[in-house]
BASE-542225 format. One record per residue (C-alpha): residue in three letters; chain; x, y negated, z. Coordinates in Angstrom, 2 decimals, decimal comma, m for minus. Example, Ala and Ser with C-alpha at 12.3 -4.5 7.8 and 13.67 -1.06 7.14 Angstrom:
residues 2
<'Ala' 'A' <12,30 4,50 7,80>> <'Ser' 'A' <13,67 1,06 7,14>> 
This chain:
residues 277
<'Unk' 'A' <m46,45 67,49 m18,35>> <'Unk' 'A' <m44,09 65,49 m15,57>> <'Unk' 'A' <m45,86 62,26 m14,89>> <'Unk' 'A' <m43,25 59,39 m14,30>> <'Unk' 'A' <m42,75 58,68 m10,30>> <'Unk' 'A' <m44,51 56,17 m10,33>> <'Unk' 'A' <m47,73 57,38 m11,70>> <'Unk' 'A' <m47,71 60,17 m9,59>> <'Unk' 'A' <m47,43 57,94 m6,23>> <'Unk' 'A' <m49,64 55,22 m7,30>> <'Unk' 'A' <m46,66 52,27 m7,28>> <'Unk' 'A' <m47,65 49,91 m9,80>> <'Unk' 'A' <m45,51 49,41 m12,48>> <'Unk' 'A' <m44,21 45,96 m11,86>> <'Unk' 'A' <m42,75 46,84 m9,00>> <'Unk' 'A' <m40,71 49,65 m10,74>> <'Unk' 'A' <m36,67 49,16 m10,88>> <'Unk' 'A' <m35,95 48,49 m14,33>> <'Unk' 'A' <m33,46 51,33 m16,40>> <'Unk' 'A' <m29,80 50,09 m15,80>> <'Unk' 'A' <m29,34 50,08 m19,88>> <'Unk' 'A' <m32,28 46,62 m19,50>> <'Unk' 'A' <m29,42 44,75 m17,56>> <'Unk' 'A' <m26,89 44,87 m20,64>> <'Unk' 'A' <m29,89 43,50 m23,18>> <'Unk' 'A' <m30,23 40,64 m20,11>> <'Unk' 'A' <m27,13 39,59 m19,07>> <'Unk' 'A' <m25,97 37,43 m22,82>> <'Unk' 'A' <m29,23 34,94 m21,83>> <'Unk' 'A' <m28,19 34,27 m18,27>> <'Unk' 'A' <m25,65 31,05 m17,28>> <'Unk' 'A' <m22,65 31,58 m14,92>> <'Unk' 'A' <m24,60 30,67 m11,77>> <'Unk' 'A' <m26,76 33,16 m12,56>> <'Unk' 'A' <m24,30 36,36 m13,68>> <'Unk' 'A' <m22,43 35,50 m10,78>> <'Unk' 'A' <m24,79 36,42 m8,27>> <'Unk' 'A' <m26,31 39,34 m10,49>> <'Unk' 'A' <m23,18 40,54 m10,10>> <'Unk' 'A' <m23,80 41,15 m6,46>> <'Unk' 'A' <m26,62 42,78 m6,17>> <'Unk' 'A' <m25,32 46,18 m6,65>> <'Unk' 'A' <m22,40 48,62 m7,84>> <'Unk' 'A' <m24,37 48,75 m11,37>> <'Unk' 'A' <m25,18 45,55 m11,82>> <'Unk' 'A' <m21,49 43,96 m10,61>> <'Unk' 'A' <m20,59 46,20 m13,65>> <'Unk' 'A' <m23,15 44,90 m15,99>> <'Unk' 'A' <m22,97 41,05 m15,17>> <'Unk' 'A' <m18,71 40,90 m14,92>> <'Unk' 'A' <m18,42 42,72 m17,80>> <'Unk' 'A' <m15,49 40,67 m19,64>> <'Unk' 'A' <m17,21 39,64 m23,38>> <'Unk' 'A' <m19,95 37,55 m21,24>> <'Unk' 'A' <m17,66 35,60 m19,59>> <'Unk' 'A' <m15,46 34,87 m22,61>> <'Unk' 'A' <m18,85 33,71 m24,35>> <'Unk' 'A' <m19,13 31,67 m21,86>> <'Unk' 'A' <m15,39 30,09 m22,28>> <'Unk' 'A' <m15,68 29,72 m25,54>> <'Unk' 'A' <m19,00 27,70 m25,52>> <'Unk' 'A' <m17,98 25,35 m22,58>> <'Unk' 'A' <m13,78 25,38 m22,21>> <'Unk' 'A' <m12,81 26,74 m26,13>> <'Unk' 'A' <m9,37 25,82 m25,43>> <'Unk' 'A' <m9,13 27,43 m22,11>> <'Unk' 'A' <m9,13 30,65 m24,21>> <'Unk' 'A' <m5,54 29,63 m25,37>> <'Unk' 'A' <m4,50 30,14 m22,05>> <'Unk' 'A' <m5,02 33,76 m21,27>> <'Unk' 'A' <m1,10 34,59 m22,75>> <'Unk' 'A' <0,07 32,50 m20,15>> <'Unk' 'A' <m1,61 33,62 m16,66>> <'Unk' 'A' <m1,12 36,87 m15,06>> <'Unk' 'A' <m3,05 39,50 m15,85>> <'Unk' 'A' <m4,57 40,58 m11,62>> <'Unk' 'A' <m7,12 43,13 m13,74>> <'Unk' 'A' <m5,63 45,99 m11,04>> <'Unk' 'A' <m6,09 43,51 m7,81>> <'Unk' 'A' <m8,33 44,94 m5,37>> <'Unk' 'A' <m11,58 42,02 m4,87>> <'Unk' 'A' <m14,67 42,13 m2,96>> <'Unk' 'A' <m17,39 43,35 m5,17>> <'Unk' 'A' <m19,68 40,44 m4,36>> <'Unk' 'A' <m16,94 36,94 m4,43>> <'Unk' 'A' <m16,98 33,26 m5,79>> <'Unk' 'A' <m13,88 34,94 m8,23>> <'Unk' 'A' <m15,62 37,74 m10,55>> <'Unk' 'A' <m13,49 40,10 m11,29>> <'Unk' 'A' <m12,88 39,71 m15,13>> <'Unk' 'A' <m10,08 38,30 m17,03>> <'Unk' 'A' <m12,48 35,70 m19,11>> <'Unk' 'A' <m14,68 35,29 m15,70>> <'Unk' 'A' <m11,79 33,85 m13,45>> <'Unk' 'A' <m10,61 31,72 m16,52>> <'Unk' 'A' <m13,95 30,31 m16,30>> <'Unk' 'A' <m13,91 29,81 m12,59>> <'Unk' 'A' <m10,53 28,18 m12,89>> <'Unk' 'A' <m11,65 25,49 m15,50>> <'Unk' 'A' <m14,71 25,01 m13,56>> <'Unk' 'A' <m13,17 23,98 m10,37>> <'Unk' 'A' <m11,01 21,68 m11,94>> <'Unk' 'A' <m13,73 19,82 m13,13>> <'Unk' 'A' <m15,08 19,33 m9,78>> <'Unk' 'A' <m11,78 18,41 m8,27>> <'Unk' 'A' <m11,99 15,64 m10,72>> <'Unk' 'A' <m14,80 14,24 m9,92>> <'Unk' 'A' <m13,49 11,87 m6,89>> <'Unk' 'A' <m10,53 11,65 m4,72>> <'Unk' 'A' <m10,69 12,53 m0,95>> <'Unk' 'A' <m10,79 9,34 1,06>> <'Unk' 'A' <m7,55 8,44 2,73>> <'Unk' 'A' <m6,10 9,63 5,88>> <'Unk' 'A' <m4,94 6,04 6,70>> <'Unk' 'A' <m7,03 3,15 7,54>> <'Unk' 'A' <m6,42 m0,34 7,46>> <'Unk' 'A' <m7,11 m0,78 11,28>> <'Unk' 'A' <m3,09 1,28 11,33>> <'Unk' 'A' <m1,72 m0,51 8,99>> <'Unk' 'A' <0,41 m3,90 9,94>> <'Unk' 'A' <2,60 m6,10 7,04>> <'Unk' 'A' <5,59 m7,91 8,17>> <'Unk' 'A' <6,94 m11,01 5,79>> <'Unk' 'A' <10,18 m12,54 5,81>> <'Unk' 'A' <10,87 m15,43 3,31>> <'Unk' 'A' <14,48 m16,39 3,50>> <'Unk' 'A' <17,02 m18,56 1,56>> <'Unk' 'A' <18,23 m16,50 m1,36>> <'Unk' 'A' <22,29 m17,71 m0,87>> <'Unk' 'A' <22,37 m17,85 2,88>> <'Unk' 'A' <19,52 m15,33 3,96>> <'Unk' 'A' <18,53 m18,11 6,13>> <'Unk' 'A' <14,77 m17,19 7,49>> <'Unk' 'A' <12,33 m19,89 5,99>> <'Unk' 'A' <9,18 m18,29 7,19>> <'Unk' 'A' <8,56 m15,05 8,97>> <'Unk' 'A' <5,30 m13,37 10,24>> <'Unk' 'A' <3,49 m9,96 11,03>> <'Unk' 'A' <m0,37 m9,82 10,70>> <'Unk' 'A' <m2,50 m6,39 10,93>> <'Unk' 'A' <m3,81 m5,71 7,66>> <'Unk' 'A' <m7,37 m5,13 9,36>> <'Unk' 'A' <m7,02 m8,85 10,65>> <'Unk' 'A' <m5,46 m10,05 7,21>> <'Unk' 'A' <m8,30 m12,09 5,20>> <'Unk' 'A' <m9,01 m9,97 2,34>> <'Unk' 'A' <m9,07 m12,43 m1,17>> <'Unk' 'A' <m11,66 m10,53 m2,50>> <'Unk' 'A' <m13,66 m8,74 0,10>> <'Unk' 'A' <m17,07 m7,96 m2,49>> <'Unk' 'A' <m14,28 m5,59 m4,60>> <'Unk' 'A' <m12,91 m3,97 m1,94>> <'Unk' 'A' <m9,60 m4,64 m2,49>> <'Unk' 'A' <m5,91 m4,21 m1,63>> <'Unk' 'A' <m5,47 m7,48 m1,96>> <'Unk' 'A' <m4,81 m10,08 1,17>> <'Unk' 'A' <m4,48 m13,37 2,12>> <'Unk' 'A' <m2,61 m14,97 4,84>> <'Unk' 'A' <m3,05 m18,89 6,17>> <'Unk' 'A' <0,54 m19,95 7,39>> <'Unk' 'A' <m0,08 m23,10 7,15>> <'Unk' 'A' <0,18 m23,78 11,06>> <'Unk' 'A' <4,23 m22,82 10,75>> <'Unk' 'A' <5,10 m25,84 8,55>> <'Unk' 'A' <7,24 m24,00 6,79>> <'Unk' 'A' <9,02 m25,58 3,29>> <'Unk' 'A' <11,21 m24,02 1,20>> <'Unk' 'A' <12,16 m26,75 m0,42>> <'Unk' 'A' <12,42 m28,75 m3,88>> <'Unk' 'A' <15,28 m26,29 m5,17>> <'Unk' 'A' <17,14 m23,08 m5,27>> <'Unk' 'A' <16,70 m19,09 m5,15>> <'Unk' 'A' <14,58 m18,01 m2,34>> <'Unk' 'A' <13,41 m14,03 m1,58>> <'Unk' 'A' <10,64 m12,07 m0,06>> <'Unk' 'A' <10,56 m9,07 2,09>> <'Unk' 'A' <7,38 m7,59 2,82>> <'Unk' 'A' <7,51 m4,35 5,03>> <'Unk' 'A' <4,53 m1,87 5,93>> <'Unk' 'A' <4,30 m0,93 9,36>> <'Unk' 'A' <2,18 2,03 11,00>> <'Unk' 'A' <1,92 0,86 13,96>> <'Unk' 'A' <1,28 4,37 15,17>> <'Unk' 'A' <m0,52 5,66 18,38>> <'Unk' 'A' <m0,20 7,35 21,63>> <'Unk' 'A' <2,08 10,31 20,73>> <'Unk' 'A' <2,21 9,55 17,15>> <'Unk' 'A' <5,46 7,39 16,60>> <'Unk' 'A' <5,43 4,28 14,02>> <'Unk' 'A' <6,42 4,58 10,74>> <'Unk' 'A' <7,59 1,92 8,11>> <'Unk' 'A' <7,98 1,52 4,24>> <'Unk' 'A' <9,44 m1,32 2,35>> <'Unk' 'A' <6,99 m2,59 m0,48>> <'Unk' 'A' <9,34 m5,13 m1,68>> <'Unk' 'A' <12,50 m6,80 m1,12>> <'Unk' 'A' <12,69 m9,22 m4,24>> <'Unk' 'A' <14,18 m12,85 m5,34>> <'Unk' 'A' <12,41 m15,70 m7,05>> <'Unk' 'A' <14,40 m17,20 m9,57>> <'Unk' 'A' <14,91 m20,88 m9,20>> <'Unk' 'A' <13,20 m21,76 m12,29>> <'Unk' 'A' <9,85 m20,07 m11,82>> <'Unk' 'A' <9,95 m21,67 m8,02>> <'Unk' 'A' <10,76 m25,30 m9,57>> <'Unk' 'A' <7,60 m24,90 m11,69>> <'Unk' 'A' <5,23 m23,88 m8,79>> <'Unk' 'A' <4,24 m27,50 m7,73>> <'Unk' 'A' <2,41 m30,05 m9,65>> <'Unk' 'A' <m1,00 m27,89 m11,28>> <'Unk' 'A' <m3,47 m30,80 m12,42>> <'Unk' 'A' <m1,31 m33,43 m10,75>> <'Unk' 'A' <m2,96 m32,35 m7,32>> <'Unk' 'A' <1,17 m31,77 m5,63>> <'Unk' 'A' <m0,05 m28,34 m5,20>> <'Unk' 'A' <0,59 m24,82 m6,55>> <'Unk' 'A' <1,88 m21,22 m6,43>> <'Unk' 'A' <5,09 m19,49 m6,93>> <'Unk' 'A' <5,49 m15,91 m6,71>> <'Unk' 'A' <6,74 m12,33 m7,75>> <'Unk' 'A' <5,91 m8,60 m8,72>> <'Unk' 'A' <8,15 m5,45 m8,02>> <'Unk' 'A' <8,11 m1,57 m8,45>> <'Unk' 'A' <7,22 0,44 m5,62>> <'Unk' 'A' <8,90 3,92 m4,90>> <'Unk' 'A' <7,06 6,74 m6,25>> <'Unk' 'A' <5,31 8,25 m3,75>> <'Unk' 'A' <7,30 12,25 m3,79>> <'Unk' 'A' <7,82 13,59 m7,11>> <'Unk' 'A' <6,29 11,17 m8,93>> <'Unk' 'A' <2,60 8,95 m9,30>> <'Unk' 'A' <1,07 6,00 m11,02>> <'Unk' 'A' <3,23 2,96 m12,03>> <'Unk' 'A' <2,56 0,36 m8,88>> <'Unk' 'A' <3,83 m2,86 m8,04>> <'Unk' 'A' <3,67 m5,01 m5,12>> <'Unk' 'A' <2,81 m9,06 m5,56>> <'Unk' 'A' <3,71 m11,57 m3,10>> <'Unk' 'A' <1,94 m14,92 m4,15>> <'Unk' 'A' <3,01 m18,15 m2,23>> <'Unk' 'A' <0,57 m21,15 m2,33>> <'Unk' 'A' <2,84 m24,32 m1,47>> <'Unk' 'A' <2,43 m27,80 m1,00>> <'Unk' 'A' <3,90 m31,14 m1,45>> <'Unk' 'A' <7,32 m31,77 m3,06>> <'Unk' 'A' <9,11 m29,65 0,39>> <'Unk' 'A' <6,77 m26,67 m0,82>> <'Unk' 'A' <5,29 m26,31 2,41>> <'Unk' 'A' <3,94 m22,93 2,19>> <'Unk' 'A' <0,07 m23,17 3,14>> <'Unk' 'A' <m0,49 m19,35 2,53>> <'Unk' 'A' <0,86 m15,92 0,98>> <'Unk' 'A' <m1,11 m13,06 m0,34>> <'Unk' 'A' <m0,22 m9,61 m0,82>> <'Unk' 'A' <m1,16 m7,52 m2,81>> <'Unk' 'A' <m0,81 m4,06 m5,06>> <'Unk' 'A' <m1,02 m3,66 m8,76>> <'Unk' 'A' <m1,26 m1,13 m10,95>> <'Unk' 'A' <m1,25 m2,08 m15,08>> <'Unk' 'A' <m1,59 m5,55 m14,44>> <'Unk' 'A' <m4,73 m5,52 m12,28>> <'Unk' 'A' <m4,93 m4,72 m8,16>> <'Unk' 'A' <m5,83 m1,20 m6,96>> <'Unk' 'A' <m9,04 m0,60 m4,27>> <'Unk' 'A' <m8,10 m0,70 m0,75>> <'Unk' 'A' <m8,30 3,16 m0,78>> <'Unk' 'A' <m5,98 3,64 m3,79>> <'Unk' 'A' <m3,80 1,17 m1,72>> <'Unk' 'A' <m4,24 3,09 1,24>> <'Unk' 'A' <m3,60 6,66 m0,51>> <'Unk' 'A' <0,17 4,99 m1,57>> <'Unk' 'A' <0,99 4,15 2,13>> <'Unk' 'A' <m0,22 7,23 3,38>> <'Unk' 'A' <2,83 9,18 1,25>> <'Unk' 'A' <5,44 7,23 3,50>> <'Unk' 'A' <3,56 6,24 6,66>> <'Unk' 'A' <2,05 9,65 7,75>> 
């Protein structure tokens, strides 16, 4: 009687290759990690581990409505792939790869491409009639004291109090607050405006007089552009802290919102970075 080979040489049968039908009976216990790199052991065992109703098992237990897709993507079943590549070669499998990739693109932004260190913000207040300059100044937002440093921010504040500037117990008045990349060698600068907006008279006139102290703030909000085709809902702020019955204007702080409450310095930075690079 034939002896199996590996009696007759003496190899121990652990070390035996197991029959190719034992890979079908194994494959519906193993996770996706693990039937993709099955799959690349060999020509029989690619064929075992892609083999289309594991991988929609596997779609229907983690991304069920994924499954609702399949009528809607092209069907690349005659493409020519690599045996052994991150996309198995199954319908159901590169479903599964798709939804799985999205949920690590979700998982965190990229940082920004812009820093604060290239980032300037130029301010003009002027006289809303006559366009008259009250109070004008450039600062680099780097340089700019941030309000609330600990949160990280997009959020700045700015002591002008050295200018003596007043805008005065009355009347329309209106802010223009421009973002400047202020570029680099080779690299030419770049500029978006964040807001070019009037304050009514009557929130100005009741800016002064909080707790009797003759001090208090006046300000206003404004939609930015949507950065290309479209993006979150964001305003720009301009808040002026004023003084005395003039209004001298002791500081201004910029900053961006987004559904009432101000965006991280990166969000803020990710905005610019559609316009200024």
């Amino acid at each position: 009687m034939m002896r199996e080979a590996g009696e007759a040489t003496g190899m121990p049968a652990a070390r035996r290759a197991p029959p190719w039908e034992a890979l079908s009976l194994v494959a519906p216990f193993l996770d996706a990690a693990s039937l993709a790199s099955a799959s690349c052991v060999s020509t029989s065992w690619h064929a075992a581990f892609v083999a289309d109703y594991l991988w929609a098992r596997l779609c229907a237990q983690q991304y069920p409505s994924a499954l609702a897709l399949l009528r809607h993507l092209p069907d690349t079943a005659g493409d020519r792939r690599q045996q052994c590549s991150s996309s198995p070669s199954s319908r159901h499998s590169r479903l599964f790869a798709l939804f799985r990739s999205a949920s690590a693109r979700s998982r965190a932004l990229p940082p920004p491409r812009l820093a604060l260190a290239d980032v300037a913000f130029a301010v003009d207040i002027l006289a809303a009639v006559t366009g008259e300059s009250i109070l004008s100044f450039a600062v680099a937002a780097a340089e700019a004291c941030g309000v609330r440093n600990g949160a990280g921010l997009f959020l700045f504040g700015v002591d002008v109090g050295e200018h003596n500037a007043a805008i005065g117990p009355a009347g329309e008045w209106r802010v223009r607050w421009t973002a400047v990349r202020t570029g680099s060698r080779g690299v030419p600068a770049a500029a978006v405006v964040m807001m070019d907006a009037k304050v009514p008279a009557a929130r100005a006139a009741g800016s002064v007089g909080f707790g009797g102290s003759g001090r208090g703030e006046a300000g206003v909000a404004a939609g930015l552009p949507a950065p290309g085709c479209g993006g979150a809902r964001l305003e720009a702020e301009v808040v002026v802290e004023l003084a005395g019955e003039e209004r001298v204007v002791e500081k201004v702080r910029l900053g961006v919102l987004c559904q009432c409450r101000y965006v991280s310095a990166d969000e803020g930075l990710r905005y610019l970075q559609h316009f200024l690079l």
